[in-house]
C-alpha positions in Angstrom: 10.2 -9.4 -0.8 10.7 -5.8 0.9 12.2 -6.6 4.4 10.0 -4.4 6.0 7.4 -5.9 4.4 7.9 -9.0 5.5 8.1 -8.0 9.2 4.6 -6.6 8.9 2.9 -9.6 7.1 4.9 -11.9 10.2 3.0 -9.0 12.2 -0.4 -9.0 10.8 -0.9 -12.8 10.4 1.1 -13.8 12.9 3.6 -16.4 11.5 7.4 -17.2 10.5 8.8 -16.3 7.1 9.3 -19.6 6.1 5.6 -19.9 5.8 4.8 -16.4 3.9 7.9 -17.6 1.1 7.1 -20.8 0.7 3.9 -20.7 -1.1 1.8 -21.6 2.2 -2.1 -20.9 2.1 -1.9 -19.4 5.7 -5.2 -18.4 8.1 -5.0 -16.8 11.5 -7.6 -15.7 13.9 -6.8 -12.4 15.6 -8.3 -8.7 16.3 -6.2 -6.2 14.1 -5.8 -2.8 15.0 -3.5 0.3 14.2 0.0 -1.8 14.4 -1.9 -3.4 11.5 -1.6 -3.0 7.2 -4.5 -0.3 6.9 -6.2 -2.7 4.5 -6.0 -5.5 7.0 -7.6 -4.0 9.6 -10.7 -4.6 8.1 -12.5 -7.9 9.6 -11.6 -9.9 7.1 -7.8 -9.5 5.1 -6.9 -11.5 2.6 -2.9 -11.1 1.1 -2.3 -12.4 -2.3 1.6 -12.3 -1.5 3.5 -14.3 -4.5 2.5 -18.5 -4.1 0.8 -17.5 -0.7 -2.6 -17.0 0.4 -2.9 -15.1 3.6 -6.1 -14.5 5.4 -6.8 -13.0 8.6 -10.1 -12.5 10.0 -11.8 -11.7 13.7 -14.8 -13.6 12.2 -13.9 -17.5 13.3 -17.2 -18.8 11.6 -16.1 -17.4 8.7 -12.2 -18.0 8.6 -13.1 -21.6 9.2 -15.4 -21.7 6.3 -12.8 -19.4 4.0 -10.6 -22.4 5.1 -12.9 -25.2 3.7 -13.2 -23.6 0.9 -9.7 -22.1 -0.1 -7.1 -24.1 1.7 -5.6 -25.5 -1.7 -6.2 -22.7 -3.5 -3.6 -21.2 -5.7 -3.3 -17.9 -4.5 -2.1 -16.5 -7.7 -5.3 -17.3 -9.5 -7.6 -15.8 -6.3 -8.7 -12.8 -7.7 -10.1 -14.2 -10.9 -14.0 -12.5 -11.0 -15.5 -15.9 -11.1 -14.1 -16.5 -7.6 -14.2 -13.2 -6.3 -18.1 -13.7 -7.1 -17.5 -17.0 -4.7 -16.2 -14.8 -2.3 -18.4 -12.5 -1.9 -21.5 -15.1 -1.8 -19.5 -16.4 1.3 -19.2 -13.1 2.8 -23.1 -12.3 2.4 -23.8 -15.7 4.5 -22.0 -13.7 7.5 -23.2 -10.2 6.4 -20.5 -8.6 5.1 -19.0 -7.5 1.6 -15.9 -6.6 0.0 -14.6 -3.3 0.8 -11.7 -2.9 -1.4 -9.0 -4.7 -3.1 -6.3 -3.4 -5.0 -2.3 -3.5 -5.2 0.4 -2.7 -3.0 4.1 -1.6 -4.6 6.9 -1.8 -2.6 10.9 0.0 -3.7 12.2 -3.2 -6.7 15.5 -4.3 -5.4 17.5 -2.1 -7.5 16.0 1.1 -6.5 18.1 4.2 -6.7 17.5 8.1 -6.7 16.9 9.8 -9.9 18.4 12.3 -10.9 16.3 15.3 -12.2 16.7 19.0 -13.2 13.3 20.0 -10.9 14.1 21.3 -7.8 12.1 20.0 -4.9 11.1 21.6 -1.6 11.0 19.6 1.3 8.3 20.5 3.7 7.6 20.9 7.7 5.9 19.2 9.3 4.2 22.3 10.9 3.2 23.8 7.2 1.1 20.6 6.1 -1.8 21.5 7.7 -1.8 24.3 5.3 -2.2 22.2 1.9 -5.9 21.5 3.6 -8.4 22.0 1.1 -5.6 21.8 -2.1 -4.7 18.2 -2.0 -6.9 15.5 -1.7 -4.3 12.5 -1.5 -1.1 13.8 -0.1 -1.9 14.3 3.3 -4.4 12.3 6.5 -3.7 16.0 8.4 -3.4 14.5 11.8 -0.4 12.7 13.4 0.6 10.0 11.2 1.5 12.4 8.1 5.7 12.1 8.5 7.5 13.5 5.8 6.5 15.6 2.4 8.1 17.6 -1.1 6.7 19.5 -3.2 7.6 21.0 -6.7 6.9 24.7 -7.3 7.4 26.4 -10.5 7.8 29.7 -9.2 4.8 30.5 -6.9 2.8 27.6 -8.8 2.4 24.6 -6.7 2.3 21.6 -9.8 3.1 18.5 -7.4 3.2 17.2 -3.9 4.1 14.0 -2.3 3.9 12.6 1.6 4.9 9.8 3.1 2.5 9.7 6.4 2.2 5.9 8.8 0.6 2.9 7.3 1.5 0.2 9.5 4.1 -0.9 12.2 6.8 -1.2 9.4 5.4 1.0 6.5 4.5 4.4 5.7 2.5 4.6 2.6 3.3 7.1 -0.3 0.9 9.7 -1.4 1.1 11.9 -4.4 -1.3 14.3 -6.4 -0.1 16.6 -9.7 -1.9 19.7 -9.9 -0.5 20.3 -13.6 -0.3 18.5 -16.4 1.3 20.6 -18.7 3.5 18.7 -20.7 7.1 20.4 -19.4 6.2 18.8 -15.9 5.9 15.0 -17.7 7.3 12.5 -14.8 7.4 15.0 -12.0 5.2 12.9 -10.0 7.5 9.7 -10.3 10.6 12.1 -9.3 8.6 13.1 -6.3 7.7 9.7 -5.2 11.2 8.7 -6.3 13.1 11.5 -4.1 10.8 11.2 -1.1 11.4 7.3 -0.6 14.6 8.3 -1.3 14.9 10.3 1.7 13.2 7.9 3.5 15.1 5.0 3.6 18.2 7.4 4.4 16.6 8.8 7.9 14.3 6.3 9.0 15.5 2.9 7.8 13.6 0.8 9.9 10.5 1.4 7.4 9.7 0.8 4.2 7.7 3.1 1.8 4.4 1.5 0.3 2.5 2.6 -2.7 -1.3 1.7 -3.1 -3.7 2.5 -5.9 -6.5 0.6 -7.6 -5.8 -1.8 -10.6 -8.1 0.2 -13.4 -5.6 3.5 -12.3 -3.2 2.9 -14.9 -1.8 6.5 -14.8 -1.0 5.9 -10.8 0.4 2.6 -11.5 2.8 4.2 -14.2 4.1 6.7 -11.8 4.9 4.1 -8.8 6.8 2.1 -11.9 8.8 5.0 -13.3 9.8 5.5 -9.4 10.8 2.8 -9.3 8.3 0.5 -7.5 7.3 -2.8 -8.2 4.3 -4.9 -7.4 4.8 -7.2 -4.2 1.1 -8.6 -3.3 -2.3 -7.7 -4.0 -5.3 -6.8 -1.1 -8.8 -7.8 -0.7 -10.4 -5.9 2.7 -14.1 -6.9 4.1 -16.5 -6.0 6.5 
């Protein structure tokens, strides 16, 4: 698992590694807030991370019942629909729902920089405010955008990519292709792959994340050819 990672699941749940890699079914009573993995600030969290089941909740009602009813559960098998449906009868007891769920892609352990004949432009952080209105995903324009390229083709913008704060020990990747002209095929996945790139060279001490939803193959596909791999799934609540 991603170092960084790591240090912000010991963060958000409030316990050792030992118990994260060893395939524990783990659930901690706390109040999240921004220090937290955006998906688990929600009132209830719930980390599919490998063997290990980690839940989080500022509900204590229902992290006790969650508890009861999942404390041998295998984790990997959690988000099968029949139990989801389980789930989400529990939450309606304590008036909440799902929220979203969905994956979360950290760097694989051989990840490198690829090598490409597009020339990127690295952005400043003073010009992102002007992308307002172009790109839907690349930017939060406020304070926790950090870092950004883009690929022109002359004047043409076809592709950005950010890196703004997630968490304590992640920023979270965000990319959008304005073109899909076949001559630009994997541009996205060089963006991605270039800006975490440049990110683990200046600001070690994070780790890039990569989110998306599990029916988005397309966005999976680019994360993959960046060279990202799948490292837990999410389930949020409120």
């Amino acid at each position: 698992m991603d170092r960084n990672l790591l240090r912000q699941l010991k963060h958000d749940f409030d316990i050792s590694e030992d118990l994260i890699l060893n395939g524990n079914n783990i659930f901690t009573y706390n109040q999240s807030n921004k220090e937290f993995i955006y998906y688990n600030q929600c009132s209830l969290a719930i980390n599919c991370a490998g063997d290990s089941l980690l839940v989080r909740s500022s509900n204590k009602k229902l992290l006790d019942e969650l508890e009861k009813s999942y404390k041998d559960y295998p984790a990997v098998w959690f988000m099968e629909f029949d139990n989801i449906r389980k789930l989400e009868e529990i939450l309606t007891k304590h008036d909440m729902t799902v929220k979203n769920m969905g994956p979360l892609m950290t760097t694989s352990r051989d990840f490198r920089r690829i090598e490409s004949t597009y020339e990127f432009t690295r952005l400043k952080k003073k010009d992102f405010i002007k992308f307002k209105g172009i790109t839907k995903f690349a930017f939060a324009f406020d304070d926790d955008d950090r870092m950004a390229l883009a690929y022109y083709d002359k004047d043409n913008l076809i592709a950005i990519v950010s890196a703004s704060y997630n968490s304590k020990y992640l920023w979270e990747i965000g990319v959008e292709k304005f073109s899909y002209d076949p001559i630009y095929r994997n541009v996205a996945s060089y963006l991605v792959n270039n800006l975490t790139f440049l990110v683990k060279k200046e600001n070690p001490d994070v780790s890039t994340i990569y989110t998306t939803q599990f029916s988005h193959t397309k966005s999976i596909n680019v994360a993959i050819n960046a060279g990202y791999q799948f490292s837990l799934s999410l389930i949020a609540a409120d």
